[in-house]
Residue frames relative to the residue before (quaternion, step in Angstrom):
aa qw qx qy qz dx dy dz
X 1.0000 0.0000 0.0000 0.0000 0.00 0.00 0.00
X 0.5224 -0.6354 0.4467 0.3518 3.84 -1.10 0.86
X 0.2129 -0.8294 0.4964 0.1423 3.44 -0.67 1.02
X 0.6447 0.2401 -0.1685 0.7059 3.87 1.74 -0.33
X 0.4366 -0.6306 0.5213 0.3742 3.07 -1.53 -0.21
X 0.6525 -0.4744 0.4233 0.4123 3.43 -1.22 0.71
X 0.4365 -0.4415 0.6960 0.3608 3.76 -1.86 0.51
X 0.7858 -0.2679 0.4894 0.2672 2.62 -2.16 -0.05
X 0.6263 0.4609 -0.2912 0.5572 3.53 0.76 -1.67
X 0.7371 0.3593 -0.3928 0.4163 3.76 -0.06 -1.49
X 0.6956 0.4182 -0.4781 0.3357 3.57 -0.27 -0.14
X 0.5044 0.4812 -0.5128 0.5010 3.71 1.14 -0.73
X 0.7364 0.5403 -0.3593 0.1913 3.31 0.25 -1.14
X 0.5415 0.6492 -0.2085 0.4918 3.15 1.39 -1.29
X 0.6688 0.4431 -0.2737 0.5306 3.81 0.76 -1.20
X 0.6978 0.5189 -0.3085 0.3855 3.45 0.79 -0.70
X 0.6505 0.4711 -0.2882 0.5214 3.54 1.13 -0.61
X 0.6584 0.4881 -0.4536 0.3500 3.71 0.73 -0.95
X 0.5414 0.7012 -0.3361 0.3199 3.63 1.81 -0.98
X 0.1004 -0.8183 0.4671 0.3197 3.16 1.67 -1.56
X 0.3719 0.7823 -0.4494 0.2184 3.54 1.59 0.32
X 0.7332 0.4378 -0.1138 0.5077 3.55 1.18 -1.18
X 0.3908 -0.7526 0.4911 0.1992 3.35 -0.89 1.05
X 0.6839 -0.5053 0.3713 0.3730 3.83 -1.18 1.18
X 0.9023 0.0466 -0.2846 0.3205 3.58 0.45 0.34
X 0.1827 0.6514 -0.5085 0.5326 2.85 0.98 1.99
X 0.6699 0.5578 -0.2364 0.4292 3.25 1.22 -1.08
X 0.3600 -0.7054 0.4579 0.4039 3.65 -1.23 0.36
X 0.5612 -0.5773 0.4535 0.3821 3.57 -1.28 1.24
X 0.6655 0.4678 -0.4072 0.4152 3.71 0.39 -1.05
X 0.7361 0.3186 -0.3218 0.5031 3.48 0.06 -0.43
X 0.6300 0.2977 -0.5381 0.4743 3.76 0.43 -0.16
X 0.6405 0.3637 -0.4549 0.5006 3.80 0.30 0.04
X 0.7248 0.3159 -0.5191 0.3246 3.53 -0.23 0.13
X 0.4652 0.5858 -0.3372 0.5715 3.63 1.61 -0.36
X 0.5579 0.4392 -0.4372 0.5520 3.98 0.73 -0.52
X 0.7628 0.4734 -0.2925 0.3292 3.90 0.21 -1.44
X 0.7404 0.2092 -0.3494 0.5348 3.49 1.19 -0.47
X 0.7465 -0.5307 0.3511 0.1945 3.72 0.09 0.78
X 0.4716 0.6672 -0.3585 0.4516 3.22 2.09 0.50
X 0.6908 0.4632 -0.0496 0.5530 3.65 1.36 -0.06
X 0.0837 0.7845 -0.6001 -0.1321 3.79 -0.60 0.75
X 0.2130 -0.7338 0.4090 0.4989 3.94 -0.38 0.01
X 0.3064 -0.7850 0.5359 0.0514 3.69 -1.07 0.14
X 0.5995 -0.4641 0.4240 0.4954 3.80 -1.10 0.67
X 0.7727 0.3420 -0.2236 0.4858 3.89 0.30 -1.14
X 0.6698 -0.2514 0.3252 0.6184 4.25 0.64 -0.07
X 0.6795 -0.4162 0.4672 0.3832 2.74 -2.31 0.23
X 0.0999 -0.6434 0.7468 0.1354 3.72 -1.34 0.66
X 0.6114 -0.5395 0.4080 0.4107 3.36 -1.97 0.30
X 0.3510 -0.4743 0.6275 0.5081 3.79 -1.47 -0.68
X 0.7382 -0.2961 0.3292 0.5090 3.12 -1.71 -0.30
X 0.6123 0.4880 -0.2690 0.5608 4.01 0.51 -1.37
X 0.5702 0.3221 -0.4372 0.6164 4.45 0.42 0.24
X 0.8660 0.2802 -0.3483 0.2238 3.14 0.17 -0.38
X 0.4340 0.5868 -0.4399 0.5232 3.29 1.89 -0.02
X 0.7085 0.3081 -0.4255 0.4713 3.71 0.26 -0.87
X 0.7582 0.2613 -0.5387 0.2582 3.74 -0.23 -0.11
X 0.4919 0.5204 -0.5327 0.4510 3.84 0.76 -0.15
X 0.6234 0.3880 -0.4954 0.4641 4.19 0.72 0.09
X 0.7479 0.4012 -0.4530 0.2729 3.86 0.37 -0.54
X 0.8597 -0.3029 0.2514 0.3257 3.17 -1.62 0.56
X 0.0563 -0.7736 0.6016 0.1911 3.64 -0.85 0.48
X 0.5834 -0.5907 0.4313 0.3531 3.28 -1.55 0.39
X 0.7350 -0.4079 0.3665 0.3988 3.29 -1.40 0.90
X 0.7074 0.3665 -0.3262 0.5088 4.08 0.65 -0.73
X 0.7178 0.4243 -0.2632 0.4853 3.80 0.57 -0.05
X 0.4590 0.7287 -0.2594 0.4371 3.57 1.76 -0.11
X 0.5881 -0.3754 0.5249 0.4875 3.53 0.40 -0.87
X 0.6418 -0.3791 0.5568 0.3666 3.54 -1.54 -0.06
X 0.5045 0.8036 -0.2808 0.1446 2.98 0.60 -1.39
X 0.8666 0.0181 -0.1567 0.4734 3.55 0.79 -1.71
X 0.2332 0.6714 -0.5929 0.3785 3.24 1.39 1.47
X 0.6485 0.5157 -0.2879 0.4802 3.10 0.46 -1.42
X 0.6209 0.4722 -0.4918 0.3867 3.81 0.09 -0.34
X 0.5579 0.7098 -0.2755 0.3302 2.99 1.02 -2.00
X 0.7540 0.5137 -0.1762 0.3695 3.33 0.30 -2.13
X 0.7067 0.5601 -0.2438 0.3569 3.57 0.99 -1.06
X 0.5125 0.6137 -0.3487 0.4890 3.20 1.77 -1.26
X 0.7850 0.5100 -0.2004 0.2888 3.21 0.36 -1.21
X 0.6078 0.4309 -0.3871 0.5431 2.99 1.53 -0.43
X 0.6906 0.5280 -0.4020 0.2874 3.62 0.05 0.00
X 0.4423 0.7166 -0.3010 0.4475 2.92 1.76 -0.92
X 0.8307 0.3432 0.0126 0.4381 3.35 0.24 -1.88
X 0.5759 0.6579 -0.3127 0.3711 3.40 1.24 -0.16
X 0.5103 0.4730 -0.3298 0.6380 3.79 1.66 -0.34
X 0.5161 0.7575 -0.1951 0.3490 3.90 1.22 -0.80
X 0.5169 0.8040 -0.2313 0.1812 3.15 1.27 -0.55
X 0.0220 0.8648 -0.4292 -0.2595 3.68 0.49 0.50
């Protein structure tokens, strides 16, 4: 079980491994070792992969607005259209 919360960095990191986009020495060592120490990380022949508990905490953190749904585009887009819509030269 997570006993701290993740840095900033560890969580990029973490997001970065679950992607598997970035190769094991791109990654920061400190954070892949503190991500080894809490059991959120295994290493592997192909890179570090999550454990089961890496893979619960990243399916809990926030996604970005492009991995969200349409949804808070569409909001986005609408704001903007009202905004700029008195704007009109």
């Amino acid at each position: 079980m997570l006993r701290r919360n993740l840095t900033a960095d560890e969580e990029v990191t973490l997001r970065r491994v679950a992607y598997g986009q970035s190769p094991a020495r791109t990654l920061r060592a400190h954070d892949l070792e503190a991500l080894r120490g809490l059991h959120l990380i295994v290493d592997h022949r192909d890179g570090p992969l999550l454990t089961t508990e890496g893979r619960k905490l990243f399916d809990g953190l926030p996604r970005a607005s492009a991995q969200a749904g349409r949804e808070p585009m569409e909001m986005m887009l609408a704001e903007l259209t009202r905004v700029t819509r008195g704007n009109r030269r």
